[in-house]
C-alpha positions as MATLAB code, in Angstrom:
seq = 'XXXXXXXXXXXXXXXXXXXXXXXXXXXXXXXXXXXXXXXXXXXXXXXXXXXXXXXXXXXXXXXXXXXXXXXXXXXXXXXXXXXXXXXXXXXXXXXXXXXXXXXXXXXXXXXXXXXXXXXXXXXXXXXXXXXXXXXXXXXXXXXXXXXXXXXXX';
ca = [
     -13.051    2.835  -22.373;
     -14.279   -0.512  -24.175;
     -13.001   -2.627  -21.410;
     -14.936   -0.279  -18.487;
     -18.106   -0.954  -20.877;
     -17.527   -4.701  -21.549;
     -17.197   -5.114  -17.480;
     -19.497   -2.942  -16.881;
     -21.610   -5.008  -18.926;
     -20.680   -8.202  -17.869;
     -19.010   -7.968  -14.701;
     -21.170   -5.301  -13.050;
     -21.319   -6.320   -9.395;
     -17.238   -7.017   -8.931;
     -14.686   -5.510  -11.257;
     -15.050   -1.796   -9.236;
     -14.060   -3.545   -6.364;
     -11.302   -5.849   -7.700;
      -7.653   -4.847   -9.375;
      -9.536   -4.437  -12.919;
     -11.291   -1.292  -11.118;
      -7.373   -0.088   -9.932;
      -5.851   -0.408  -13.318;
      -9.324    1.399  -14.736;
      -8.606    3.921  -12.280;
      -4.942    4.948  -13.036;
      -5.807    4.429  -16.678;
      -8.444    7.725  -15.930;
      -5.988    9.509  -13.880;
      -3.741    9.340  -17.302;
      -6.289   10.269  -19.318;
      -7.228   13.480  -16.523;
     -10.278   12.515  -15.416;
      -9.394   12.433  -11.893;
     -12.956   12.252  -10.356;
     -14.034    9.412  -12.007;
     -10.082    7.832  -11.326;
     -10.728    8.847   -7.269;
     -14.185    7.568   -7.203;
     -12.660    3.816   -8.509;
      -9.735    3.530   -6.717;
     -11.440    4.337   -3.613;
     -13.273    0.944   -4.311;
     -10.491   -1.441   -3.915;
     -10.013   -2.537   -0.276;
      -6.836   -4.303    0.691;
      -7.919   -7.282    2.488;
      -6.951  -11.206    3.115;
      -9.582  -11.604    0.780;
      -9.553  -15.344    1.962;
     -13.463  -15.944    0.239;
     -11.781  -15.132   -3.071;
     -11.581  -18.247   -5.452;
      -7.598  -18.393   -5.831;
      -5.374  -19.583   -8.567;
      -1.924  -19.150   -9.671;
      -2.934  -16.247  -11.114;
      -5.240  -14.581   -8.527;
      -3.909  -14.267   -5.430;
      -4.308  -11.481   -2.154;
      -0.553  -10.782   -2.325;
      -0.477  -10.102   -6.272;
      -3.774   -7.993   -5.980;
      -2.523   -6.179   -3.199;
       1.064   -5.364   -4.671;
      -0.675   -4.193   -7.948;
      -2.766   -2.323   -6.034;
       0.521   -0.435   -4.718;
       2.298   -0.324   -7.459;
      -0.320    1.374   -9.358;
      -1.230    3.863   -6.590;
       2.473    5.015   -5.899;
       2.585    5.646   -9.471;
      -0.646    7.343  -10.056;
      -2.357    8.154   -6.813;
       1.115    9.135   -4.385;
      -0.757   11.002   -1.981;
      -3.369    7.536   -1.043;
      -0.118    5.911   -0.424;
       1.050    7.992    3.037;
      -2.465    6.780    4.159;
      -1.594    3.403    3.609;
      -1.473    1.743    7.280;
       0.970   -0.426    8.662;
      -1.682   -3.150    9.105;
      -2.973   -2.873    5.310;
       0.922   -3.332    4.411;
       0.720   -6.344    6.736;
      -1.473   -7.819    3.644;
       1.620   -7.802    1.642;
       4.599   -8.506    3.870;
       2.508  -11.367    5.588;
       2.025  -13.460    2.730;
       5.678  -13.473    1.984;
       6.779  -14.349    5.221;
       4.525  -16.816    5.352;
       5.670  -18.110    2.346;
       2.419  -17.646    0.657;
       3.211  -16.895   -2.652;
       4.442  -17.793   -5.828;
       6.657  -16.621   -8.694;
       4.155  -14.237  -10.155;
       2.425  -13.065   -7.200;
       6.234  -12.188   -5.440;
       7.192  -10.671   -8.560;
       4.153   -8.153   -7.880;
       5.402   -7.356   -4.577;
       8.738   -6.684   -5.572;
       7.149   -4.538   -7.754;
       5.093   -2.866   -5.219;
       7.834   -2.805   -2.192;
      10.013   -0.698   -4.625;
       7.295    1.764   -6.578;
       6.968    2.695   -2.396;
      10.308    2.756   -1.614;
      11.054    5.052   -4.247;
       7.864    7.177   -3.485;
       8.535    7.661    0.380;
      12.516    8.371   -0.783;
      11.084   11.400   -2.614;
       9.428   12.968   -0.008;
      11.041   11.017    3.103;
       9.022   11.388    6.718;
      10.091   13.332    8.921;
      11.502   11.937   12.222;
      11.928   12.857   15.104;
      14.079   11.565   18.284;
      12.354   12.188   21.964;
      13.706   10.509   24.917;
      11.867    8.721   27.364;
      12.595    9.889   30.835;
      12.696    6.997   34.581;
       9.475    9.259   35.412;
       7.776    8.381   32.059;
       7.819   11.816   30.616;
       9.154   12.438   27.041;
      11.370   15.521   26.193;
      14.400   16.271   23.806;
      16.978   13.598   23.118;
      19.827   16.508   22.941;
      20.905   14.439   27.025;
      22.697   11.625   27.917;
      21.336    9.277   30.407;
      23.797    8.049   33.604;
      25.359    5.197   31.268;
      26.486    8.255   28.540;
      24.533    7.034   26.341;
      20.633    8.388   24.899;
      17.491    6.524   25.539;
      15.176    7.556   22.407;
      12.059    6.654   21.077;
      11.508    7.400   17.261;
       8.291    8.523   15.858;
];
């Protein structure tokens, strides 16, 4: 609580938006005040943030990956609405090659806090195949080469 009144203070405009606000944020969801823990995690966007003054110690991909690694722990459900296109803001950087030690030892961190989340309550998948005549229907046929055309969803 001193550090969300010495920002608050000091820092006023930014640290609700930045990963100060996340780790605020799961540090109320610990402490069971989830309202206030919703309201500030639902202020960090994952971005390029390419405006944002970068160091070797501030950088998109570390942000990001804290900001998933804190959320699988703390906030499990926000991470199923996670898009494939806001993941893109960690898996870019790295193929990229964007990144340094610290910043890819955050995204470790972060590729395996959601790995381990989505293995405890796995998606469910489904098989349909995709017909010549474009229509979709079960994949429980074989096509004429024996074999199943399927498209997983």
């Amino acid at each position: 609580m001193n550090l969300r009144d010495w920002v608050e203070k000091h820092e006023h405009d930014q640290w609700q938006k930045d990963i100060t606000g996340v780790y605020l944020a799961g540090a109320l969801h610990l402490l069971h005040k989830d309202a206030e823990a919703e309201r500030l995690i639902d202020s960090y966007k994952m971005d390029n943030r390419d405006t944002l003054n970068r160091d070797d110690f501030c950088q998109p991909l570390g942000m990001n990956s804290q900001y998933i690694a804190v959320i699988a722990r703390e906030f499990p459900a926000r991470l199923r609405k996670i898009s494939a296109e806001q993941f893109q803001h960690i898996l870019k950087p790295i193929g990229d090659g964007d990144f340094n030690t610290l910043s890819s030892a955050y995204a470790v961190r972060a590729l395996k806090a959601y790995s381990h989340a989505i293995a405890q309550n796995p998606p469910d998948l489904t098989i349909t195949e995709l017909r010549k005549d474009k229509k979709e229907g079960p994949a429980d046929k074989r096509n004429e080469a024996g074999s199943a055309l399927g498209v997983f969803r």
